[in-house]
Residue, then its C-alpha position, 0 to 999 in steps of 0.5 A: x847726797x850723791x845722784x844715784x841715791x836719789x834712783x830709784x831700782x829703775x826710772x822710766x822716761x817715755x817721750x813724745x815727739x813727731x818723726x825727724x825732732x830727735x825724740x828717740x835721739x834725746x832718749x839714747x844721748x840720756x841713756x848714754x849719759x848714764x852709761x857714763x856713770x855706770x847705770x844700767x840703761x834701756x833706750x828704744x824708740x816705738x814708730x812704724x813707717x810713718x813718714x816724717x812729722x808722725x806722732x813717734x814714742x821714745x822710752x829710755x830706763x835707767x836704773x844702779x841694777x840690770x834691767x830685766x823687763x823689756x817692753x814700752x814704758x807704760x807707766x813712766x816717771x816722767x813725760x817729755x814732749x818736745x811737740x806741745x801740739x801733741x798734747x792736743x792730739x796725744x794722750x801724754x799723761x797716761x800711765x803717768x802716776x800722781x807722783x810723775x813728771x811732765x815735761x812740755x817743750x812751750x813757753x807757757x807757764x806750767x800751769x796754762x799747761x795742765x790746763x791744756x792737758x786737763x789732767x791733775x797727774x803728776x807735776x808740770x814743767x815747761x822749757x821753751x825748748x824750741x826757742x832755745x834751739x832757735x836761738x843758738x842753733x839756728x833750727x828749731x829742733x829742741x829734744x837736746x834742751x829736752x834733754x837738759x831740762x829732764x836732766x834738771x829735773x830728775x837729777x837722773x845725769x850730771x851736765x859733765x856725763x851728757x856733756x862726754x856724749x854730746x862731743x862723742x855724738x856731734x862734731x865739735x862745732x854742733x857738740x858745743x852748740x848742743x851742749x849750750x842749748x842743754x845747759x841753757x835749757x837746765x837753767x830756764x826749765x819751770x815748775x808749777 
């Protein structure tokens, strides 16, 4: 079955994060993906003058036909936490339906995860993205192993399309970098 068959009209990804953790950087790299295969992308980030390590939203939609709403994404198909300290403080999984998808960048199994979130919505997933990063970046800065395990999970990109972003975005040094933390990310990503 060919990708986009699996789309439906419009996916609406909504991420969670703190100001400087590349929230709205993985949801523009994610839209970009899709671009390359010819989807129809919408990707903005939601934050006012907070100062860096403020709770910040990002939204990336993308669908096989134009988008023709323009606003937040309130009820998203799948959630992405890059901070699992927001899951604390946050709520994460409003708006999200039974059927969605959460994503929480931990290395807890997803189900002391739902415990954290207290909440029976949607399936749980969990990435130790932070680790990843830390291991072949050096820098604790996980939103591209995000990025592949939302990839993972959704089907919504291919490797190869992200991987054309990734060396349009960072020079080659850090594209291939990044692009080892996604595909590492793609393989270590874990449901309920």
């Amino acid at each position: 079955m060919e990708r986009t068959e699996k789309l439906k009209k419009i996916m609406e990804v909504r991420w969670h994060g703190r100001g400087g953790q590349g929230a709205w950087t993985a949801s523009e790299l994610l839209a970009r993906a899709a671009i390359h295969e010819g989807k129809y992308i919408q990707s903005f980030p939601e934050f006012g003058p907070e100062r860096m390590g403020a709770p910040v939203t990002a939204f990336t939609r993308i669908s096989t036909e134009p988008i023709k709403i323009h606003c937040a994404v309130y009820n998203p198909d799948l959630v992405a936490v890059i901070d699992p300290t927001l899951l604390k403080t946050v709520p994460v999984t409003e708006g999200l339906n039974e059927e969605g998808t959460i994503i929480v960048n931990s290395k807890d199994a997803p189900t002391e995860i739902r415990k954290m979130l207290n909440s029976n919505k949607g399936k749980v997933w969990a990435v130790p993205a932070t680790e990843i990063a830390i291991k072949i970046l050096g820098m604790p800065i996980g939103n591209t192993a995000m990025l592949g395990a939302v990839a993972r999970i959704t089907g919504i990109v291919n490797l190869e399309s992200i991987e054309k972003v990734i060396k349009e975005r960072f020079r080659k040094d850090l594209a291939e970098k990044n692009f080892a933390v996604i595909k590492e990310a793609y393989e270590e990503v874990k449901s309920e």
